[in-house]
TIDREN-869545 format. One record per residue (C-alpha): z, x, y; residue in three letters; residue number from 1. Coordinates in Angstrom, 3 decimals, m for minus. Each point is the difference from the previous one (the first is absolute). Layout:
% TIDREN-869545
         z         x         y  residu  num
         Z         X         Y     ALA  NUM
...
% end
This chain:
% TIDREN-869545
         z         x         y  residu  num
   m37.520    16.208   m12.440     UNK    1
     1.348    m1.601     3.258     UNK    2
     0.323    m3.113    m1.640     UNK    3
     2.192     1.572    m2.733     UNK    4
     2.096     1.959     2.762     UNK    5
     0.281    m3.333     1.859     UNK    6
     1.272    m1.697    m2.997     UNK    7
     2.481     2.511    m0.866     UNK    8
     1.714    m0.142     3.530     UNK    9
    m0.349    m3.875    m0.101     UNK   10
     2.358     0.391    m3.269     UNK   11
     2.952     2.312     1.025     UNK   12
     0.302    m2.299     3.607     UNK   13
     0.387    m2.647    m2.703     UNK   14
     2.222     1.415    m2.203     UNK   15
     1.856     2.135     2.785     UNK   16
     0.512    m3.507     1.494     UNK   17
     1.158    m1.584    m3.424     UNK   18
     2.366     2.453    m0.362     UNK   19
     1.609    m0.565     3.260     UNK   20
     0.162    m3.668    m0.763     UNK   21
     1.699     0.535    m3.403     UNK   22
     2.767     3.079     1.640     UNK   23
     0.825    m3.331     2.602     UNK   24
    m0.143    m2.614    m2.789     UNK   25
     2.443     2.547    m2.052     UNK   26
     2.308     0.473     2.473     UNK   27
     0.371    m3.675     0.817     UNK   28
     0.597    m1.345    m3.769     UNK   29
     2.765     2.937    m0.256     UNK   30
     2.295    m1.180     3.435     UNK   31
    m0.903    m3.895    m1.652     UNK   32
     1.464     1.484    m3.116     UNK   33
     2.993     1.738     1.935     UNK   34
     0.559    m3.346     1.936     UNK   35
    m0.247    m2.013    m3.460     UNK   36
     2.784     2.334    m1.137     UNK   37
     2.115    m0.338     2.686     UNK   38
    m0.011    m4.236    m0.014     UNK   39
     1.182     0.319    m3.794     UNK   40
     2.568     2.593     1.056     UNK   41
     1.382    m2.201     3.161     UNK   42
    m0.438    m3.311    m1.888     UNK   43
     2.472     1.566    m2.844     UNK   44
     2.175     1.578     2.700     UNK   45
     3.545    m1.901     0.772     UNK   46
     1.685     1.494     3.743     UNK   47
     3.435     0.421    m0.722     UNK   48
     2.843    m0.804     2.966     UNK   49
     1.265     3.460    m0.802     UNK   50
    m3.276     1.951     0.644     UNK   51
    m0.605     2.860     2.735     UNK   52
    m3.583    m0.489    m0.286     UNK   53
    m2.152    m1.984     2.568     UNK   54
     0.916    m2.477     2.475     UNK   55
     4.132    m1.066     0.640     UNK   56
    m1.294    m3.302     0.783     UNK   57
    m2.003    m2.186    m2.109     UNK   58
    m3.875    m0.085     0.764     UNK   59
    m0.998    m3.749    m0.174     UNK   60
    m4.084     0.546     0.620     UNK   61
     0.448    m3.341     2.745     UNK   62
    m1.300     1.526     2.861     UNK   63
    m2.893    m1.163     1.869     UNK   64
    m1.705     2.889     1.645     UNK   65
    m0.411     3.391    m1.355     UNK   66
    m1.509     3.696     1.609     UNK   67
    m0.849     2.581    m1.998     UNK   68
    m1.181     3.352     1.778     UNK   69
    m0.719     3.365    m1.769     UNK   70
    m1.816     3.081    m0.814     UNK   71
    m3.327    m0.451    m2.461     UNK   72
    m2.580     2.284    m2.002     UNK   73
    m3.801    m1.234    m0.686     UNK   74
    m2.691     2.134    m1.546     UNK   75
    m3.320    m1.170     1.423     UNK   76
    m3.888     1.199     0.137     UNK   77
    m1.062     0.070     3.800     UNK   78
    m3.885     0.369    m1.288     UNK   79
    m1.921    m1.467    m2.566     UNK   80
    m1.056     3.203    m1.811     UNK   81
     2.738     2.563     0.685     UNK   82
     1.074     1.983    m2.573     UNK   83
     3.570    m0.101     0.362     UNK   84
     2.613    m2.799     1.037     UNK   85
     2.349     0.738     3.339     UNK   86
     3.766    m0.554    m0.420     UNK   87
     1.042    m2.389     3.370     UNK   88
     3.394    m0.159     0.773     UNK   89
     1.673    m2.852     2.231     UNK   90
     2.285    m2.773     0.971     UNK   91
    m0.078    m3.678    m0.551     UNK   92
     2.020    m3.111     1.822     UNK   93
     0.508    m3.411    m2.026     UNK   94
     1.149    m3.242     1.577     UNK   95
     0.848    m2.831    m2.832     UNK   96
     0.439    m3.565    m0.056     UNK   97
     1.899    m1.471    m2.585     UNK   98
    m1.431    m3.695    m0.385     UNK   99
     2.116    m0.353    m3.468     UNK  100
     2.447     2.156    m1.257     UNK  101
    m2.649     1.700    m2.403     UNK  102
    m2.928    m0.611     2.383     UNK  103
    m0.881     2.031     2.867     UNK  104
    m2.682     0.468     2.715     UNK  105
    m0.557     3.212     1.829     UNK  106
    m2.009     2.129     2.392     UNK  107
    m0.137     3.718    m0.286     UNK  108
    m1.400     2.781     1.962     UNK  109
    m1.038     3.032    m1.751     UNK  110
    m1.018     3.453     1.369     UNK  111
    m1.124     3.212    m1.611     UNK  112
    m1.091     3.103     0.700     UNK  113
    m1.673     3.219    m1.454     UNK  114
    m2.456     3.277    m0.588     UNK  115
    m3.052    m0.552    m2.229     UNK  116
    m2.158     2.081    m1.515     UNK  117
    m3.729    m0.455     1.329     UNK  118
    m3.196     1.471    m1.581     UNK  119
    m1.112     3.607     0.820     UNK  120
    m1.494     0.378     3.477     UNK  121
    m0.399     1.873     3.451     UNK  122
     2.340    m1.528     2.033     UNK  123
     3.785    m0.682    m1.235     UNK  124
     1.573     2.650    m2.770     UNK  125
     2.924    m1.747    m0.117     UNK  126
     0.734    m3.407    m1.059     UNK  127
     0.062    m2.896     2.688     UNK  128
     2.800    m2.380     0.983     UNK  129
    m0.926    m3.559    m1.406     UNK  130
     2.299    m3.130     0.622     UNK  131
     0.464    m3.437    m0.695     UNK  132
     1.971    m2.991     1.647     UNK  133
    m0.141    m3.099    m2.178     UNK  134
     1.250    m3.899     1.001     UNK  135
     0.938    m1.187    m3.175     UNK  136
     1.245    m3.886    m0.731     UNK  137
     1.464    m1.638    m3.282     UNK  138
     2.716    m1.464    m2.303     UNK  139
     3.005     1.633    m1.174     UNK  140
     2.041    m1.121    m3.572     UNK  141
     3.031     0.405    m0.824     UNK  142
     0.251     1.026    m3.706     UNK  143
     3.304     1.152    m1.632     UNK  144
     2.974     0.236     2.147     UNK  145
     3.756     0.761    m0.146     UNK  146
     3.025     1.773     1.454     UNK  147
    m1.344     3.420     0.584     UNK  148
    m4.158    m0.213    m0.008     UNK  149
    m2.915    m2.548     0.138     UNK  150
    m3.833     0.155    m0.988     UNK  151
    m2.390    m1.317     1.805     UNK  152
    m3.595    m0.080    m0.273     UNK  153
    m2.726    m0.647     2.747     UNK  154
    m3.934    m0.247     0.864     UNK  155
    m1.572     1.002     3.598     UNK  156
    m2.944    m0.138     1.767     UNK  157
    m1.513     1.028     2.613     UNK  158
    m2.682     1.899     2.607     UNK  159
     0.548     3.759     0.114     UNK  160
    m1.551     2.111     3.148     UNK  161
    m0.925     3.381    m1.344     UNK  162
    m0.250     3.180     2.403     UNK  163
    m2.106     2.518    m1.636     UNK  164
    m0.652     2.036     3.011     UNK  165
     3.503     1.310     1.240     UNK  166
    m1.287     3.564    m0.471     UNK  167
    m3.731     0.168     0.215     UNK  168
    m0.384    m0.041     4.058     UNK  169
    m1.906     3.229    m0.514     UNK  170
    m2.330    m1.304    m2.306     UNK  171
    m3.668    m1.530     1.161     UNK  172
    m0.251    m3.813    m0.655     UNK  173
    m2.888     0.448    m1.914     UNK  174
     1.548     2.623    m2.005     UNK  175
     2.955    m1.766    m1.228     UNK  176
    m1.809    m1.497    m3.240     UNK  177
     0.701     3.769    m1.370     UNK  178
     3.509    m0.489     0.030     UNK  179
    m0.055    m2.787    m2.429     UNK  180
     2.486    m2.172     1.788     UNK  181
    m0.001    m3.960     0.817     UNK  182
    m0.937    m0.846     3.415     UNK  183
     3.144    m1.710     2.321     UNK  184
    m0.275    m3.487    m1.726     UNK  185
     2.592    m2.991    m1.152     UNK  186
    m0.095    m1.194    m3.522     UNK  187
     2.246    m2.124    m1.947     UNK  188
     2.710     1.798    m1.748     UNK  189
     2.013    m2.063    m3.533     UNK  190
     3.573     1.137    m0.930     UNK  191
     1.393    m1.303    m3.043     UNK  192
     3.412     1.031    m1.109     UNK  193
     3.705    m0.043     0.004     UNK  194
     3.006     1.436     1.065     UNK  195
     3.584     0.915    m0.958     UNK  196
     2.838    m1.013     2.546     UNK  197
     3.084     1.892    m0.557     UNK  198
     2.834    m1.612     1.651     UNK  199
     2.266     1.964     1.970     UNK  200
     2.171    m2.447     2.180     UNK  201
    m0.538    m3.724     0.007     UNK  202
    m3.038    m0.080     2.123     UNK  203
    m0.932     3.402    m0.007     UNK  204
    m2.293     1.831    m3.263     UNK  205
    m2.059     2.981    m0.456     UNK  206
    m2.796    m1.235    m1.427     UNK  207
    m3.695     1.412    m1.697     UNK  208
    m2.887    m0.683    m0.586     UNK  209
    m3.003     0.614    m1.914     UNK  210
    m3.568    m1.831     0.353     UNK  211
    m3.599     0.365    m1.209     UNK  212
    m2.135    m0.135     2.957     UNK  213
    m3.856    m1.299     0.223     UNK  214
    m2.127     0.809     2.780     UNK  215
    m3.371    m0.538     1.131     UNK  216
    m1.297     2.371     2.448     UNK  217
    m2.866     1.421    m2.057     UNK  218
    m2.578    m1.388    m2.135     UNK  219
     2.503    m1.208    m2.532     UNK  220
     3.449    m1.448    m0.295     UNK  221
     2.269     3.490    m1.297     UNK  222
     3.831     0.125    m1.463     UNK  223
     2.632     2.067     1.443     UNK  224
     3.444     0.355    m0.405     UNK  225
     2.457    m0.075     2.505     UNK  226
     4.209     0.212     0.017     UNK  227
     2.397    m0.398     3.160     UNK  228
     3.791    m0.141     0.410     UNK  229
     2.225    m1.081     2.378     UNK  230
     2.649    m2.268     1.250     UNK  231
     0.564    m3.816    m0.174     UNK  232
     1.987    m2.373     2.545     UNK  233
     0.616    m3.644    m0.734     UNK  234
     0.899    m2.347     2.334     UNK  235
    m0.115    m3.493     1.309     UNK  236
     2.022    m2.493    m2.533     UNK  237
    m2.033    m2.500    m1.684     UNK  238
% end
């Protein structure tokens, strides 16, 4: 009979996890799709001297350097066997290098933060402050670009030092298995994705973007999704 029981919670972590993993999945092939749209839409597109809208002067895509700093969203499990996900909310700084006009390199820093849900227990009845700092390094491209907006799509990697324990100062050492949560560890963190810059002056664009994230703090490497926007400045001539 245990054996059975055992089985039967071995199979909803499984398929509670699979489910997660498709709901990220999802979300990412729909902003792909979006960002698909939008390349056909801006290839087809022809600015006009006589439009009002975006930039007065023409955006020529030659600079050098770029920053990119903004506000982000990242659902996340901070435990192996929780039963529910924790919404983090954040910011995120990106320097890039532009070693071709299509071909970047860049350094990011990411940070998030957020109030989990932990398993039933004695100690904390509400749900603890989590967070996450990540040091993430890739390559930029620049896909389909014009007049008014630009896609770009990128891949990152990097260590990420989670804090599990913000709010359990009350709670024994040896008692913090009940809560469910990680211990304070760094694990490397993937983000694939891609971003819409729209341009608002010459070197200045609003831009977002959307990414599937992989992470391995657990047992197994699990998807999330995650979405940020923000605001672009290019500089530095090429």
């Amino acid at each position: 009979m245990d054996k059975k029981m055992r089985g039967m919670v071995l199979q909803q972590k499984t398929t509670g996890a699979r489910k997660n993993g498709i709901r990220a999945v999802t979300g990412m092939l729909a902003a792909v799709m979006l960002l698909a749209g939008a390349g056909r839409a801006m290839a087809q597109a022809t600015p006009t001297g006589k439009s009002k809208i975006g930039p007065s002067a023409p955006v020529t895509y030659d600079n050098k350097y770029e920053i990119y700093g903004g506000a982000n969203f990242m659902n996340f499990m901070a435990g192996q066997d929780l039963p529910k996900r924790v919404n983090m909310g954040g910011g995120e700084v990106l320097g890039t290098y532009w070693v071709t006009p299509k071909l970047g390199v860049g350094a990011q820093w990411r940070g998030e933060w957020g109030n989990t849900p932990v398993r039933a227990n004695p100690f904390v009845t509400n749900r603890p402050l989590v967070s996450m700092q990540m040091a993430l390094f890739g390559a930029q491209y620049r896909g389909p670009k014009n007049h008014y907006a630009a896609i770009n799509y990128h891949a990152y990697a990097g260590p990420a030092f989670g804090n599990f324990t913000h709010s359990t100062g009350n709670v024994p050492p040896t008692a913090l298995p009940l809560l469910g949560l990680y211990t304070n560890r760094t694990a490397l963190v993937v983000a694939l994705g891609g971003s819409v810059d729209f341009n608002v002056k010459k070197n200045w664009a609003v831009r977002f973007s959307p990414d599937l994230i992989l992470e391995n703090f657990g047992l197994n490497t699990r998807e999330f999704f995650a979405i940020s926007g923000g605001v672009v400045y290019r500089f530095g001539k090429r």
